[in-house]
C-alpha positions as CSV (number, residue, x, y, z in Angstrom):
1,X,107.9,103.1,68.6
2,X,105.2,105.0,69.5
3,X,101.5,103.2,68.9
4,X,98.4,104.5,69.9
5,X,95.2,102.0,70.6
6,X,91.8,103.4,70.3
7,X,89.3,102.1,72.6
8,X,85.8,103.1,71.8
9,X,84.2,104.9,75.0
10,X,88.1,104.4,76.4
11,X,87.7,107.5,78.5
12,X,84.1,106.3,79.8
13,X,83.7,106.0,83.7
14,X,82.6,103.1,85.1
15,X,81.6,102.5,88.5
16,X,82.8,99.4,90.8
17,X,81.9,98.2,94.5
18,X,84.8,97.1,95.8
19,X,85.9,96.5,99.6
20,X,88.7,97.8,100.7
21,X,90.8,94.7,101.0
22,X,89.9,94.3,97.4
23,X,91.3,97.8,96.5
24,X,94.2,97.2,98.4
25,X,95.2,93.8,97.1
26,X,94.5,95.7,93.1
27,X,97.2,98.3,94.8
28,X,99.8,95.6,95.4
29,X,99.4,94.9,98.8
30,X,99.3,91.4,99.8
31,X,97.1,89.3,101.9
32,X,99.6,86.4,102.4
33,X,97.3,83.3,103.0
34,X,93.6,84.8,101.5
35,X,94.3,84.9,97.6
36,X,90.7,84.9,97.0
37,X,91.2,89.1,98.0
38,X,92.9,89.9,95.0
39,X,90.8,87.1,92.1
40,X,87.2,88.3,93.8
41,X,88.7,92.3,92.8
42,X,90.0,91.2,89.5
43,X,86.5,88.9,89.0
44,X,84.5,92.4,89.2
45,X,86.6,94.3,87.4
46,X,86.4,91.6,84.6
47,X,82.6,91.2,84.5
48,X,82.1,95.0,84.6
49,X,84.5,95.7,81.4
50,X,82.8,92.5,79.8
51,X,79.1,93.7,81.0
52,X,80.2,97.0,78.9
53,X,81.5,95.3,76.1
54,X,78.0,93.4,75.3
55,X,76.1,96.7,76.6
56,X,78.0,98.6,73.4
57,X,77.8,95.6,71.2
58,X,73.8,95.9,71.5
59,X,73.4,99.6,71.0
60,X,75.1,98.5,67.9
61,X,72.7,95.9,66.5
């Protein structure tokens, strides 16, 4: 089955400030007693998309 899902802007580029620690626990590598690496990466990758979201949602209105 072959389904396509359209994301509006999908192909948009979006810039993130990331250490490289962070980068290289979003790349699989792991930091084996410092967790907080990988959920501080995946927090701004999170508020950017979301930071978009509302940013689109107001253009919009």
């Amino acid at each position: 089955m072959n389904t396509q899902v359209k994301i509006p802007q999908g192909d948009e580029k979006v810039t993130v400030e990331l250490t490289r620690k962070e980068l290289m626990s979003l790349a699989g590598i792991r930091f084996h007693g410092n967790h907080n690496i990988e959920v501080s990466a995946r927090k701004k990758l999170h508020d950017i998309l979301e930071s978009q979201e509302s940013a689109a949602r107001q253009l919009l209105n």
